[in-house]
N, C-alpha and C positions, 0 to 999 in steps of 0.2 A: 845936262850932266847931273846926277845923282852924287851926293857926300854923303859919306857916313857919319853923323854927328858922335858915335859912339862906338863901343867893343861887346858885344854879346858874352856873356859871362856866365860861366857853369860854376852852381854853389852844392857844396856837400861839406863830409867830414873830414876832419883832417886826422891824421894818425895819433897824434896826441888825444883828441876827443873822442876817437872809438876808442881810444884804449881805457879812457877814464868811463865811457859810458858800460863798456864790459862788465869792467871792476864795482860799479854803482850794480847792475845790474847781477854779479853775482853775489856782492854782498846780502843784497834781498832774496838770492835763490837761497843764498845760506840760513840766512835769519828762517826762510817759514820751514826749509828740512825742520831746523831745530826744533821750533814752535810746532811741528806737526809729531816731530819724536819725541817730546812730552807730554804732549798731547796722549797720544799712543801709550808710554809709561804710563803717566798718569792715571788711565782708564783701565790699566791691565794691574795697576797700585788694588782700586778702589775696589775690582774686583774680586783678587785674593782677601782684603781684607772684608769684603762682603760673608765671602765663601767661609772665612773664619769665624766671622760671627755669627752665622747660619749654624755651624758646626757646633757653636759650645751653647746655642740658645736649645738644641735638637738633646744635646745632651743632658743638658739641665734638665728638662720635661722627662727625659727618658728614667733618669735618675730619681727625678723628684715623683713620678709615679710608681717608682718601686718600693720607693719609700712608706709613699703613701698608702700603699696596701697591704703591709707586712701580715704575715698569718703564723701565730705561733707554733708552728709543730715542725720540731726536730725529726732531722733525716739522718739515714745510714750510708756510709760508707761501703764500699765495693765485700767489703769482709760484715758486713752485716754489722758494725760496731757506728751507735749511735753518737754524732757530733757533741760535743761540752753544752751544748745548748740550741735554741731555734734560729739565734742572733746570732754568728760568729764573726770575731773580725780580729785581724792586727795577729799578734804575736801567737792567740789563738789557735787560728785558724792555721797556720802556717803547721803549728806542731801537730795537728790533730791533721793535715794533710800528708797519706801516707806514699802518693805516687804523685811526685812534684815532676812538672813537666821544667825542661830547658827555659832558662831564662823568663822566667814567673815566678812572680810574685803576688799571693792570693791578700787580697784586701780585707774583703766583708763575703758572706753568704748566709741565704735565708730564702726564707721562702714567702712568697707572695698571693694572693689572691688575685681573682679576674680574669685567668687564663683561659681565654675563647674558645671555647668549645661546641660552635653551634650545632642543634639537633643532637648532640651525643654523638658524635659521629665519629669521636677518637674512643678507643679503650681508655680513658684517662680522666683525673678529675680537673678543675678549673686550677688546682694551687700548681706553681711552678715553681722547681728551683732556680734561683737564679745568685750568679756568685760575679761579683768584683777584682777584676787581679789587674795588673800590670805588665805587662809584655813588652822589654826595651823602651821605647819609648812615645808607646800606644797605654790605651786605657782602654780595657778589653771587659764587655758585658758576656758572660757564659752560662748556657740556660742547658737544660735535658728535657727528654720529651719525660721522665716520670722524675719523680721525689726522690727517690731512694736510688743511689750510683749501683752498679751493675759492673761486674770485670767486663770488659772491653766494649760500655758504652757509648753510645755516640753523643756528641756536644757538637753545639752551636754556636760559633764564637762571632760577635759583632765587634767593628770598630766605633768606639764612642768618642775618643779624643786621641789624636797624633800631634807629634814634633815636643815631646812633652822632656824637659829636661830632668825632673822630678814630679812623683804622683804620690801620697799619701792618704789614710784616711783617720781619722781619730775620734770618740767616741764622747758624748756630752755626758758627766756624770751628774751635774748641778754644778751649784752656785754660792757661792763663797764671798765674804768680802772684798775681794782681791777682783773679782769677776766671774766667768765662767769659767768648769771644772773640766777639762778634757781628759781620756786615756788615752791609751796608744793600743790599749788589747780590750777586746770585750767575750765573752762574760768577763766583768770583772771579779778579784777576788768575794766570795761572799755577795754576789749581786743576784745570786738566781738566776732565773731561766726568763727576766724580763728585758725586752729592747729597750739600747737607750733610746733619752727623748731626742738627740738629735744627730747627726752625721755630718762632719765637716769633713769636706774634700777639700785638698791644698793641692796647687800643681806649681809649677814653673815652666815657665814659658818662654823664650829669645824677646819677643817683642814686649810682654807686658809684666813680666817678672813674675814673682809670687803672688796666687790668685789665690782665696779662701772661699767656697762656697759652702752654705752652711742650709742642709734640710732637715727641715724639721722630722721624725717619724710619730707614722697613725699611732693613735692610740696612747702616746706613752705621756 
């Protein structure tokens, strides 16, 4: 005769413990959603603010080579009447603009040296005009294939800075004990027909507030 000394016994979970191993187990599915959804923000952060610093470092150069090349000679206007000077800018330019487009606001204009022209291949010399304005709240570079405006010619507008709250430009006269001499209009009164020595662009920004950048111009 055979005894059983014992009970064969089946071991598992019991209701109580799958419910807590669930709850353990969605807590950690919750934690890495999160940690992978900042993740995600965070890269999609680092990229916009890439893309914005790309944009104002592109502008800078684009600016600071316009600068850099300035070429004195006054242009005319669509009626053949020559600008106040070679340098115009600020309150200037605006009066001595006679066909103001919607929502513009003209800054600076002048004209530049270095305009590519390989082999001759354009009817045209190397200087180009190139003009400064404001458009809501872009900062708009606008150039012509010739010097001299034309009724109904054609313009090239580039975007150079967006999302811009405010854009200014003002004008270095000198230097004073107090500091430096800014205007708000150039030619100024009684200053001739010479660029100032430098150009400061102010903006306003959401993220970084009031921004001052200051170019020096050739020559002056």
């Amino acid at each position: 005769m055979i005894h059983c000394t014992g009970k064969s016994r089946q071991f598992g979970l019991t209701l109580p413990e799958l419910l807590v191993s669930l709850l353990i187990f969605s807590m950690i599915s919750g934690a890495g959603v999160v940690a992978l959804r900042l993740a995600i923000e965070g890269r999609e952060q680092i990229q916009i603010a890439d893309e914005r610093v790309r944009k104002w470092q592109v502008a800078r150069i684009i600016i600071r080579e316009d600068l850099a090349q300035i070429a004195l000679r006054t242009v005319r206007d669509e009626f053949g009447d020559p600008l106040p000077g070679p340098f115009v800018g600020g309150a200037t330019l605006r009066q001595a603009r006679l066909q103001e487009r919607a929502n513009e606001r003209p800054l600076v204009a002048f004209v530049r040296r270095g305009y590519a022209n390989l082999d001759d291949v354009q009817p045209r010399s190397t200087l180009q005009y190139v003009e400064y304005l404001a458009r809501g709240e872009d900062l708009i570079r606008r150039t012509r294939p010739y010097l001299d405006a034309a009724p109904g010619h054609v313009v090239r507008d580039r975007l150079i800075l967006d999302d811009l709250n405010d854009v200014d430009m003002t004008f270095l006269i000198g230097q004073n004990s107090r500091g430096l001499e800014w205007a708000d209009l150039w030619p100024k009164p009684g200053g001739g027909n010479a660029a100032p020595q430098a150009v400061q662009l102010s903006v306003e920004v959401d993220r970084f507030g009031r921004l001052d950048m200051l170019f020096w111009v050739d020559g002056a």
